[in-house]
Each structure stands twice: as C-alpha cells, then as structure tokens.
MMTF fields as JSON, N, C-alpha, C and O atoms, coordinates in Angstrom:
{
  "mmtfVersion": "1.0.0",
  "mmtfProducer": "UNKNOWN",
  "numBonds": 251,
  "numAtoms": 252,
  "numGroups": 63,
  "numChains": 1,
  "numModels": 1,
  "chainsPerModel": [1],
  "groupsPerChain": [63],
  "chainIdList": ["A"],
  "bondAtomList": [4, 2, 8, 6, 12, 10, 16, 14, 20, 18, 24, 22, 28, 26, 32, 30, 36, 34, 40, 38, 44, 42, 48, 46, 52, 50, 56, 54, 60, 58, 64, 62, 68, 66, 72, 70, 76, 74, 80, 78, 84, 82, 88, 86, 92, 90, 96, 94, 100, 98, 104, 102, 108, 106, 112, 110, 116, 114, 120, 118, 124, 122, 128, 126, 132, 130, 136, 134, 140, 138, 144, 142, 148, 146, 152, 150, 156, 154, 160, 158, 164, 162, 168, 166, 172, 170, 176, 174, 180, 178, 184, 182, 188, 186, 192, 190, 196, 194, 200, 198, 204, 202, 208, 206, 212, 210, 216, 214, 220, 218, 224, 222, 228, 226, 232, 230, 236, 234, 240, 238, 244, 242, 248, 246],
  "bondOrderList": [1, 1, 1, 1, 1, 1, 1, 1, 1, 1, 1, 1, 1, 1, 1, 1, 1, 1, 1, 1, 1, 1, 1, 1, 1, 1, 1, 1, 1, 1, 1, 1, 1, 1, 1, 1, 1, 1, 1, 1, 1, 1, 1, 1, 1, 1, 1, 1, 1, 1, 1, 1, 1, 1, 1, 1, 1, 1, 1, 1, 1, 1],
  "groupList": [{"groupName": "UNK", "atomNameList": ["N", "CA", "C", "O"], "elementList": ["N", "C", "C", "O"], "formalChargeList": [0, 0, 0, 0], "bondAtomList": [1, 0, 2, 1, 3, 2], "bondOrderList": [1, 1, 2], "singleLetterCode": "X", "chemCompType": "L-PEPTIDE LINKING"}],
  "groupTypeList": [0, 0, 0, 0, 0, 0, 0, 0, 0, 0, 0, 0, 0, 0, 0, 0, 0, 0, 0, 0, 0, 0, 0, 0, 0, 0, 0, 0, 0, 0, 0, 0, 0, 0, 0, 0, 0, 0, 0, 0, 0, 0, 0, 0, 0, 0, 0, 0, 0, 0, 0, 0, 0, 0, 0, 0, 0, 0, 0, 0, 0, 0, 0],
  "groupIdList": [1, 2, 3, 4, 5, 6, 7, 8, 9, 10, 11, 12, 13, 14, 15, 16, 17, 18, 19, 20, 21, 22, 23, 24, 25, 26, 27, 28, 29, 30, 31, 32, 33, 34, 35, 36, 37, 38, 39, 40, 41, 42, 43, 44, 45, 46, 47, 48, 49, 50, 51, 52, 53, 54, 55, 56, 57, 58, 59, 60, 61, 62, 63],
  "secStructList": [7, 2, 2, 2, 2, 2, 2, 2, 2, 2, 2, 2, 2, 2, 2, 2, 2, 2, 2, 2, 2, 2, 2, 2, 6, 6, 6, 7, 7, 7, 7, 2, 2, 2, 2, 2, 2, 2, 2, 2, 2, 2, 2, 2, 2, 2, 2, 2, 2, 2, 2, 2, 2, 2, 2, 2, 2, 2, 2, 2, 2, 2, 7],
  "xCoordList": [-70.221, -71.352, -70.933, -71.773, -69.461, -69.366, -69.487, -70.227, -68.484, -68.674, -69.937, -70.117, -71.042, -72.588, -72.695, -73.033, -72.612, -72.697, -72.327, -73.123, -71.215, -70.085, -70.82, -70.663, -71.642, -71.962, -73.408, -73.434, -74.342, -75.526, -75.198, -75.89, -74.325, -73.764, -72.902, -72.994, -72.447, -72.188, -73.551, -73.778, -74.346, -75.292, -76.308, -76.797, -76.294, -77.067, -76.626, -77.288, -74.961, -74.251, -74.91, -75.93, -74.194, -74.206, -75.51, -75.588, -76.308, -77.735, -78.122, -78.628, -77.994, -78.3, -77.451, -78.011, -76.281, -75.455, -76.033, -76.219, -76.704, -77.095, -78.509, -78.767, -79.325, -81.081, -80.742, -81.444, -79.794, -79.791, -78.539, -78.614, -77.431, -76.574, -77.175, -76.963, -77.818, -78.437, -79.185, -78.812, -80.453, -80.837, -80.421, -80.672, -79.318, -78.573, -77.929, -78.22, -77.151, -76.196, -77.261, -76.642, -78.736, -79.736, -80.456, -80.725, -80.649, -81.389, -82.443, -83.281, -83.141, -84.871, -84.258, -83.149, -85.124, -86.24, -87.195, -88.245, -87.077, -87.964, -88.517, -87.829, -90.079, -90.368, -89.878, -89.519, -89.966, -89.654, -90.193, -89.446, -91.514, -92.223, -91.678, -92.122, -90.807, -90.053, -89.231, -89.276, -88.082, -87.038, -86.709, -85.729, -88.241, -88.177, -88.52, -87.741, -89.563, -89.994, -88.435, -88.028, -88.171, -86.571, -85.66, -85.488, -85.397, -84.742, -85.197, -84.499, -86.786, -86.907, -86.554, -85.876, -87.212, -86.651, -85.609, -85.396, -84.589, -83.044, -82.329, -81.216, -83.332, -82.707, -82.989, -82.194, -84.659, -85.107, -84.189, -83.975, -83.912, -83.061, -81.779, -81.448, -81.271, -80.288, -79.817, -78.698, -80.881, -81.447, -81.717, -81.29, -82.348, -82.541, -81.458, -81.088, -80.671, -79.326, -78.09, -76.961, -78.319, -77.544, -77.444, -76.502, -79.224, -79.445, -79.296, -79.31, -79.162, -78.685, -77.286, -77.087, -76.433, -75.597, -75.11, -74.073, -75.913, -74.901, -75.771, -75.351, -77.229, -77.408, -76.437, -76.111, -75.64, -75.147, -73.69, -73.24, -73.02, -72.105, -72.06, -71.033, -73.406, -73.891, -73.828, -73.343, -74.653, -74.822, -73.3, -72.852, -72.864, -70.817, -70.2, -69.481, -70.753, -70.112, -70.597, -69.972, -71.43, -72.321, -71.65, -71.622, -71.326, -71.314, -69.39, -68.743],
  "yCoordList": [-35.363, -34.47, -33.13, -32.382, -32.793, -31.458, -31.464, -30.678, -32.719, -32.639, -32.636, -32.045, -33.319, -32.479, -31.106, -30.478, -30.511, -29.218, -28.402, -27.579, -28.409, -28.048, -28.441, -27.6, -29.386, -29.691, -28.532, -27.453, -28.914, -27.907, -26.354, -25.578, -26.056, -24.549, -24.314, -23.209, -24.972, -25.014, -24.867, -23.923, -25.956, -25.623, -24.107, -23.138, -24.406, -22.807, -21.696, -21.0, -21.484, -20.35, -20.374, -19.725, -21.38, -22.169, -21.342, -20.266, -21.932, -21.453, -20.233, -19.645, -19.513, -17.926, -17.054, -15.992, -17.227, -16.78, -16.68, -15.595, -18.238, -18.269, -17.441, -16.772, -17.391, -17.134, -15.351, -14.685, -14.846, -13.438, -12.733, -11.56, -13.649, -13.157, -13.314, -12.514, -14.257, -14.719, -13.57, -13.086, -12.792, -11.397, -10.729, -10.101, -10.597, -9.282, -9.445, -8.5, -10.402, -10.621, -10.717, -10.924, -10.706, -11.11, -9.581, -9.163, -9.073, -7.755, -8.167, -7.465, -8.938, -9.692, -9.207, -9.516, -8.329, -7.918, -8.747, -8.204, -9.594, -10.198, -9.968, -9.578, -10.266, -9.63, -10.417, -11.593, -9.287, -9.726, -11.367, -12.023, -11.979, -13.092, -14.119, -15.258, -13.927, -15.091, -15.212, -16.299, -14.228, -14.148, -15.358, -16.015, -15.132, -15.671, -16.659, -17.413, -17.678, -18.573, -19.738, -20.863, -19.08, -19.514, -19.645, -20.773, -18.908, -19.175, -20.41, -21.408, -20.232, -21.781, -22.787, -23.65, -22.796, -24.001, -24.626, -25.837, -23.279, -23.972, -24.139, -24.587, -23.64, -24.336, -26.007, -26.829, -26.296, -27.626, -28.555, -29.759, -28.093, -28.19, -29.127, -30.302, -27.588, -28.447, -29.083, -29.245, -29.291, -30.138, -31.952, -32.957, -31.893, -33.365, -33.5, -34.656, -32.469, -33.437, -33.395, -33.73, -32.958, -33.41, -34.569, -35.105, -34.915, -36.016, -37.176, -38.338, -36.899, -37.551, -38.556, -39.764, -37.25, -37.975, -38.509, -39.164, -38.195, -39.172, -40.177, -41.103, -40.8, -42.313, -42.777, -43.948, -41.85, -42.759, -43.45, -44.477, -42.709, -42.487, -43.53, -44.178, -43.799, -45.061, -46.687, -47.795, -46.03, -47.512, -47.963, -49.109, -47.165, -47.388, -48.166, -49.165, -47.317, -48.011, -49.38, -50.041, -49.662, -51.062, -52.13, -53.344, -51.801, -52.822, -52.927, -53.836],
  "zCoordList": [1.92, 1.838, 1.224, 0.724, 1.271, 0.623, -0.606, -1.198, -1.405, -2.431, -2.969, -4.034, -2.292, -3.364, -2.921, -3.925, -2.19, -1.755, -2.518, -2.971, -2.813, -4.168, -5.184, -6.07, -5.582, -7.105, -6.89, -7.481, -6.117, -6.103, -6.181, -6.839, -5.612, -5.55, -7.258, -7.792, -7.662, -9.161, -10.118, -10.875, -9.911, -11.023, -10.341, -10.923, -9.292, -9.076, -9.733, -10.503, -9.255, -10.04, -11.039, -11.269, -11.936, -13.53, -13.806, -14.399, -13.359, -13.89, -13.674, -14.629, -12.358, -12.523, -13.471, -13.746, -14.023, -15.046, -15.907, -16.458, -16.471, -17.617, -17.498, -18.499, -16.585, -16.386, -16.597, -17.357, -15.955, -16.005, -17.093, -17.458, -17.511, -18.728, -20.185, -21.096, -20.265, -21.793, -22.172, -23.241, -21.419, -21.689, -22.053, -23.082, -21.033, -21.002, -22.488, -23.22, -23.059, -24.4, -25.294, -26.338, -25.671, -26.361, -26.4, -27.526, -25.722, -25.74, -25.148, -25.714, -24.251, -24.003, -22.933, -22.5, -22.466, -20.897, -20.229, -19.884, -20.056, -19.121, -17.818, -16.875, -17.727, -16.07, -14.902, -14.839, -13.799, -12.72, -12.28, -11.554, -12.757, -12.12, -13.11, -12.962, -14.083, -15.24, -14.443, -13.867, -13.984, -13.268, -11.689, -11.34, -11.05, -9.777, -10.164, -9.58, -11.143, -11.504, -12.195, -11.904, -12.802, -13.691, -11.772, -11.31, -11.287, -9.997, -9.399, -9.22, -9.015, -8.61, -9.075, -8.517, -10.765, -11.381, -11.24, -11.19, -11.141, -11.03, -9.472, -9.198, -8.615, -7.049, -6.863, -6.407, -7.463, -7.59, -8.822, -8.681, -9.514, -10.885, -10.17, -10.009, -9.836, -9.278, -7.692, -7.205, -7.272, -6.314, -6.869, -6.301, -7.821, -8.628, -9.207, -9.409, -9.623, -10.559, -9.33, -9.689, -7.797, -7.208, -6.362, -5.779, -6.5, -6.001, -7.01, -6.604, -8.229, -9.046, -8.698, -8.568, -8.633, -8.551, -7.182, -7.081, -6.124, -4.841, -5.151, -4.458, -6.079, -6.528, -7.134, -6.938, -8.145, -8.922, -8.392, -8.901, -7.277, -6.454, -5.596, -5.392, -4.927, -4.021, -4.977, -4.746, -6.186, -6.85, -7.155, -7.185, -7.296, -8.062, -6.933, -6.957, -5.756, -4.57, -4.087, -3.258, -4.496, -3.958, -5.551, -5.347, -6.518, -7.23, -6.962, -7.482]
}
C-alpha cells in the first residue's frame, strides 16, 4: 500500500510544479479559480493513474 502512496504523492508534487512553475517560466498570470480547478484535476488525476496502476500490478500478479 505504500508504494501507491508514494506514486500518488509523486504525481501530485509532479503536477503542482508543473500547474504553478509553467506560469511562472511563461510570464501567464492566471486566476485564483484556474489555480484551484487545475489542483483538483490533478488530486483526481492522480488518483486514476494510481489506481491505474495497483490494476495493472494485480492483473501481473494473477497471470
């Protein structure tokens, strides 16, 4: 179980880096309600690609 824990906490980082550095290196201001909207995306984000992979983890293990 840690190791997904560890993978979700990666793409979260991963993704708030990118949601709030890409601006910043681009010059784009974006509002506050892009900001929190882009956050969700990427808690659910990477919520589905961590459930991703303990399927694919299970199926590996069953064959």
């Amino acid at each position: 179980m840690g190791r997904y824990i560890s993978i979700y906490v990666l793409f979260v980082c991963m993704g708030n880096v990118l949601l709030f550095g890409v601006p910043l290196i681009m010059g784009d201001l974006v509002g506050e309600f892009d900001r929190v909207l882009g956050n969700v995306v990427i808690f659910f984000g990477s919520f589905i690609i961590t459930q991703l992979f303990y399927i694919m983890n299970v199926i590996q293990k069953n064959n």
